[in-house]
C-alpha positions as CSV (number, residue, x, y, z in Angstrom):
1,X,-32.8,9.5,1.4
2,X,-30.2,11.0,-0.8
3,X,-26.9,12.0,0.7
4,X,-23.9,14.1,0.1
5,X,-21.0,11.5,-1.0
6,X,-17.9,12.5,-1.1
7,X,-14.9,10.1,-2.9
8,X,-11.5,10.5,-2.7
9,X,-9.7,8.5,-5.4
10,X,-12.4,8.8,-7.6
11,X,-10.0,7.8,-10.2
12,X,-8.5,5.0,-8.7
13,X,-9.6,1.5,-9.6
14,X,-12.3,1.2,-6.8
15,X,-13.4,4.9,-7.3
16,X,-14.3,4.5,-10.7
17,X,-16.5,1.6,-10.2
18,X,-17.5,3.7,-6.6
19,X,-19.0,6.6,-8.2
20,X,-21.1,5.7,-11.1
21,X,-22.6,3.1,-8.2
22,X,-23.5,6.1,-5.7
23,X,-24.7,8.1,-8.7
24,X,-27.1,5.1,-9.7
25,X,-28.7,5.2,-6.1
26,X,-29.3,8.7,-6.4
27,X,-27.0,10.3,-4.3
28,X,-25.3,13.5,-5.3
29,X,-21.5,12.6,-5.8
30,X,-18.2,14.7,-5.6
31,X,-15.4,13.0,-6.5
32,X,-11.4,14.3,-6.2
33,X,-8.5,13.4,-8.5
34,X,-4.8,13.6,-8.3
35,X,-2.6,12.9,-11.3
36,X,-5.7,11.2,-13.5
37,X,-8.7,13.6,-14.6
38,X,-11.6,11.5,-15.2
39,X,-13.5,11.4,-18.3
40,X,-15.7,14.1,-19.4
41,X,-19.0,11.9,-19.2
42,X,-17.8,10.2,-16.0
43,X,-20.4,12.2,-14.2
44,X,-20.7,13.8,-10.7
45,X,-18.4,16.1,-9.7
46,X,-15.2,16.3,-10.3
47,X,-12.0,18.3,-8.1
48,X,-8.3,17.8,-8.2
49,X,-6.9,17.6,-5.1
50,X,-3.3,16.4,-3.6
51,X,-4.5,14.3,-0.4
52,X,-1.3,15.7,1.5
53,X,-2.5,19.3,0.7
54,X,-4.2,19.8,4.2
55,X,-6.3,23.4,2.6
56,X,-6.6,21.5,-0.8
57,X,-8.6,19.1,1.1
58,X,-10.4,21.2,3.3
59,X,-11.3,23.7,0.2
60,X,-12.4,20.7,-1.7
61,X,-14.6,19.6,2.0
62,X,-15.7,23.2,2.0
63,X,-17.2,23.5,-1.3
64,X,-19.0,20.0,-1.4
65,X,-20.4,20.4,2.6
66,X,-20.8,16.3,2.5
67,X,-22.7,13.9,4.5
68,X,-20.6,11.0,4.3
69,X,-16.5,11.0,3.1
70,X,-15.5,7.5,1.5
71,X,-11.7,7.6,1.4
72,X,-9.9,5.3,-1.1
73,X,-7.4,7.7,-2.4
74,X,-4.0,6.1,-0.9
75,X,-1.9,4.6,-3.9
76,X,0.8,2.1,-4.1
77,X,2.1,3.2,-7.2
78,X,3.9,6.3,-6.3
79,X,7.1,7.3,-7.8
80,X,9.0,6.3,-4.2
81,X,8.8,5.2,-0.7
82,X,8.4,8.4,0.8
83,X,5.4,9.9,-1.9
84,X,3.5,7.0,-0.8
85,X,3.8,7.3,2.9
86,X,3.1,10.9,3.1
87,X,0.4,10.4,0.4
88,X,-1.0,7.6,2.6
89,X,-0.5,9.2,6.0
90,X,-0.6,13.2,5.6
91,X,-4.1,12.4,3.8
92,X,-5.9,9.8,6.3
93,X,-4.8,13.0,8.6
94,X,-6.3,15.4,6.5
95,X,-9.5,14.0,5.2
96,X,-10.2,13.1,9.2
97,X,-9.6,16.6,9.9
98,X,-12.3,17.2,7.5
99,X,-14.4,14.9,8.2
100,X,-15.0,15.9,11.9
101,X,-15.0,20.0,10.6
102,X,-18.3,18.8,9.0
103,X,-19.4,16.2,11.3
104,X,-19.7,13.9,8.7
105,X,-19.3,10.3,8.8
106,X,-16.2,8.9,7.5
107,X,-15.7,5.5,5.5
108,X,-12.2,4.4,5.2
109,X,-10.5,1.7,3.1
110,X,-7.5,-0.2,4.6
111,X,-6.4,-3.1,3.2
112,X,-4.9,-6.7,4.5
113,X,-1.4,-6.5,3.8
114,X,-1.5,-4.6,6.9
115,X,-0.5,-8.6,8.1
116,X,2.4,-10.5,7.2
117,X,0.7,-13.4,6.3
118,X,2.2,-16.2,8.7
119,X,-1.0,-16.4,11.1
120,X,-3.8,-19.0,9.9
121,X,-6.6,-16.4,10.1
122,X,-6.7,-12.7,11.0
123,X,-9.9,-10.9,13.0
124,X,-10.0,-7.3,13.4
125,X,-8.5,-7.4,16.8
126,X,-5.3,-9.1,15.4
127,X,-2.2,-7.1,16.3
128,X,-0.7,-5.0,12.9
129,X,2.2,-6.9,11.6
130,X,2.8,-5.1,8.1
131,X,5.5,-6.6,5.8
132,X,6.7,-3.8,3.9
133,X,6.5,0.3,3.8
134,X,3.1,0.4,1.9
135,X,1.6,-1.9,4.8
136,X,3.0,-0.1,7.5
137,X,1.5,3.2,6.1
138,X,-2.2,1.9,6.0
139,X,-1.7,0.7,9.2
140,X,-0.7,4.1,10.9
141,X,-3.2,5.5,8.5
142,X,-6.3,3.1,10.2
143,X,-4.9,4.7,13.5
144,X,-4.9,8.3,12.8
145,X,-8.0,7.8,11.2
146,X,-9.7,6.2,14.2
147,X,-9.3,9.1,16.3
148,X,-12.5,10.6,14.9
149,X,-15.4,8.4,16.6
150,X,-17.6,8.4,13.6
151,X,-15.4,6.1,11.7
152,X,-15.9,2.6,9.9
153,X,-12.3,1.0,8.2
154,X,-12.7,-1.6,5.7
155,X,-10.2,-4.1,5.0
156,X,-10.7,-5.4,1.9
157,X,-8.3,-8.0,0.0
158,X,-7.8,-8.3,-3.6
159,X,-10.3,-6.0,-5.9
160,X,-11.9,-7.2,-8.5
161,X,-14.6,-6.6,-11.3
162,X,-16.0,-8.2,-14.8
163,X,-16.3,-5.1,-16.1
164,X,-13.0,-3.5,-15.8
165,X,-9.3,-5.4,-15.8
166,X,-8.0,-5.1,-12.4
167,X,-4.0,-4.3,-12.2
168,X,-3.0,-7.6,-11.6
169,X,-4.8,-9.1,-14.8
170,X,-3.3,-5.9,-16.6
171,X,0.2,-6.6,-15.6
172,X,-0.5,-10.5,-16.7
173,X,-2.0,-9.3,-20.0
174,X,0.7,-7.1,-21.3
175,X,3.3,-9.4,-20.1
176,X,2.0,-12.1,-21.9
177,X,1.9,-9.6,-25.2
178,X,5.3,-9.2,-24.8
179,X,6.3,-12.8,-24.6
180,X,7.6,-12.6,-21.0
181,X,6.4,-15.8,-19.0
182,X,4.1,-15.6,-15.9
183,X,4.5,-17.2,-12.7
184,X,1.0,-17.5,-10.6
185,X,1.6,-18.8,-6.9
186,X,-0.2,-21.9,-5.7
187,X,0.6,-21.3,-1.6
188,X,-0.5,-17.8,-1.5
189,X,-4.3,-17.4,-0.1
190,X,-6.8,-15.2,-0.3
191,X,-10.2,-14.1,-0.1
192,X,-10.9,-11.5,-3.2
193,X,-13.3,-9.4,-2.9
194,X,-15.8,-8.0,-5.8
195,X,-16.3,-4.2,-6.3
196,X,-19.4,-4.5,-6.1
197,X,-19.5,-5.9,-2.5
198,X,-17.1,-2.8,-1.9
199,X,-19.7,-0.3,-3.0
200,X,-22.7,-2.3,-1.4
201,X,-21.2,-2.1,1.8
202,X,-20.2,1.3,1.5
203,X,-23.0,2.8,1.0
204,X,-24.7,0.2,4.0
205,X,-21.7,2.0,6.2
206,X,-22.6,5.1,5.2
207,X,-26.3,5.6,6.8
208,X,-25.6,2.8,9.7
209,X,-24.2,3.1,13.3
210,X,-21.1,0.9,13.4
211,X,-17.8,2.4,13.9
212,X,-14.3,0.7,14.0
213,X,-13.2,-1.7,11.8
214,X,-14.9,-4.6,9.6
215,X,-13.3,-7.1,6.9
216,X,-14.9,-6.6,4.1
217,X,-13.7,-9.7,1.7
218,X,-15.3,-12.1,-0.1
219,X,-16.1,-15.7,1.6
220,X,-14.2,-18.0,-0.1
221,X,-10.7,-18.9,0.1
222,X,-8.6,-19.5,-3.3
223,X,-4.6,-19.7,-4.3
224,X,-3.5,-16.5,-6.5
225,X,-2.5,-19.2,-9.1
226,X,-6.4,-20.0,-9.8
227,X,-7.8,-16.5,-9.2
228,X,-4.9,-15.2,-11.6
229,X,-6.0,-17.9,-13.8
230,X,-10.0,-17.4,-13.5
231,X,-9.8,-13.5,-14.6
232,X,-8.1,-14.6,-17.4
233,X,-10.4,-16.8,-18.7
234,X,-12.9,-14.5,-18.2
235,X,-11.4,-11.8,-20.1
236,X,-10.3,-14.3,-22.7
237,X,-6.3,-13.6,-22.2
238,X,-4.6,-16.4,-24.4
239,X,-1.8,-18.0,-22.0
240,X,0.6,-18.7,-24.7
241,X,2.4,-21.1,-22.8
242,X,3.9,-18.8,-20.7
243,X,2.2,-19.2,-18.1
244,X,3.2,-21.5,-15.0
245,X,2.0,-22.0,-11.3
246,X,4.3,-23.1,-8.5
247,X,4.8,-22.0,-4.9
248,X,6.4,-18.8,-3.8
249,X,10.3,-18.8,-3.7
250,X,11.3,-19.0,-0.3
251,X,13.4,-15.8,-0.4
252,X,10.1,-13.6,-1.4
253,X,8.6,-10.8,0.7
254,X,5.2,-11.9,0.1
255,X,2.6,-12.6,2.8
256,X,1.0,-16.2,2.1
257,X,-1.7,-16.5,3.8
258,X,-4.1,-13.5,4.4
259,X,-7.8,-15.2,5.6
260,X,-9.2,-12.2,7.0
261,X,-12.4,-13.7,9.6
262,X,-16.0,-12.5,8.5
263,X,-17.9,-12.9,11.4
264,X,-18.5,-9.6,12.7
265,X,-18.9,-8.4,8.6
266,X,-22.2,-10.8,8.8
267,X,-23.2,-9.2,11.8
268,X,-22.8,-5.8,11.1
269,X,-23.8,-5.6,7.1
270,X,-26.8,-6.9,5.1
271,X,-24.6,-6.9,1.9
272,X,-23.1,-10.6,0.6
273,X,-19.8,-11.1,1.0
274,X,-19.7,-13.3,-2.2
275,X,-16.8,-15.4,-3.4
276,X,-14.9,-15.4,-6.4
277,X,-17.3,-18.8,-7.6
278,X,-20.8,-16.7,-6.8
279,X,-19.5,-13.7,-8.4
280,X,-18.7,-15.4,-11.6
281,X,-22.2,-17.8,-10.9
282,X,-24.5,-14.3,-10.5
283,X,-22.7,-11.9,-12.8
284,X,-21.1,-13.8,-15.8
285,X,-20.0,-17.3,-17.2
286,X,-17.0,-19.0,-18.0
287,X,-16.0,-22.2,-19.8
């Protein structure tokens, strides 16, 4: 059955690997934009809207009349603190708002930072202990948007894809270029999580019956030192020398150790939850 799929941040990293995905499974696609217009042969369809702009929003709602909203519009990268709260907050606000006007069902993506880090493993009933303003904002944000009962939260942890550089593997790339050295931390773990796990279970969430929250991560648990060093040996990035692995200074505002718990993810959705070694076994080759 084809549905009515409505993106926000259909610019955003995710979104652009989101919305060719739903187009390929036939589903008609709107997608909104803030500061970056997508390209003219992107596809579906395209709106520009300010996710703090309650009517902008609703208009953009309105016009589409969707059958399920994915919401990954929420940056990190705004130009201050208090852009990227209100961007964060004001829109889970407003695209729930929406979301119940239309009686839609509404897919939201959190993230795992929501945790400081110093417990061993973290279950979706683990108490929010966000390190920093960004965190603290999705967490509100998974509270205001669980106020409308037809929604599922995803907590993801750190996106990736083979077919586009993710910001991390950006930031190492052009520092490299520039001949600044690189420090990748050995004591910081994670489970990354491909896109297209993200998009799989998205559009599983989007025709099933399970509301509340689900980590959606990959299932294996690796330093940011070797997944740094993995994605760039897969995009062939020549190190230069400059770049060195150690642990985290103990003065840094990092969490270490976000192991978000897949059980009920493996209950709930059909979709793998591969690791970064089955992505790269399925979907590519290195070495």
């Amino acid at each position: 059955m084809s549905l009515r799929v409505f993106i926000t941040g259909g610019s955003s990293y995710l979104g652009r690997h989101m919305v060719p995905f739903m187009l390929q499974k036939g589903h008609e696609v709107c997608h909104t934009w803030h500061s970056t217009p997508p390209a003219a042969d992107f596809g579906g369809q395209a709106m520009q809207a300010d996710m703090r702009n309650a009517s902008q929003v609703s208009a953009c709602a309105d016009a589409f009349r969707p059958d399920v909203i994915i919401h990954l519009a929420a940056s990190n990268r705004s130009p201050d603190e208090e852009s990227m709260v209100s961007s964060i907050e004001e829109g889970a606000k407003n695209i729930a708002n929406a979301a119940q006007k239309h009686n839609c069902r509404l897919i939201h993506m959190s993230t795992d930072v929501i945790f400081d880090g110093s417990e061993i493993i973290y279950t979706e009933k683990s108490d929010f202990s966000p390190p920093h303003a960004y965190g603290r904002a999705k967490a509100n944000a998974e509270t205001i948007v669980s106020q409308y009962s037809n929604t599922a939260i995803i907590r993801p942890s750190l996106i990736y894809s083979l077919e586009i550089k993710d910001r991390s593997t950006e930031w190492m790339e052009s520092s490299i270029k520039e001949g600044k050295p690189v420090t990748l931390f050995t004591d910081q773990l994670r489970k990354p999580v491909w896109t297209g796990t993200l998009c799989e279970a998205c559009l599983e969430l989007a025709s099933n019956q399970f509301k509340g929250v689900v980590h959606v991560v990959g299932n294996q648990v690796i330093s940011r030192a070797d997944f740094g060093l993995r994605l760039m040996e897969w995009w062939g990035i020549d190190h230069n020398g400059l770049v060195k692995t150690a642990p985290t200074p103990a003065d840094a505002p990092w969490p270490m150790n976000l192991q978000l718990d897949i059980t009920l993810a493996t209950q709930v959705l059909k979709t793998e939850l591969l690791g970064v070694d089955q992505v790269f076994s399925k979907h590519g080759h290195i070495g």
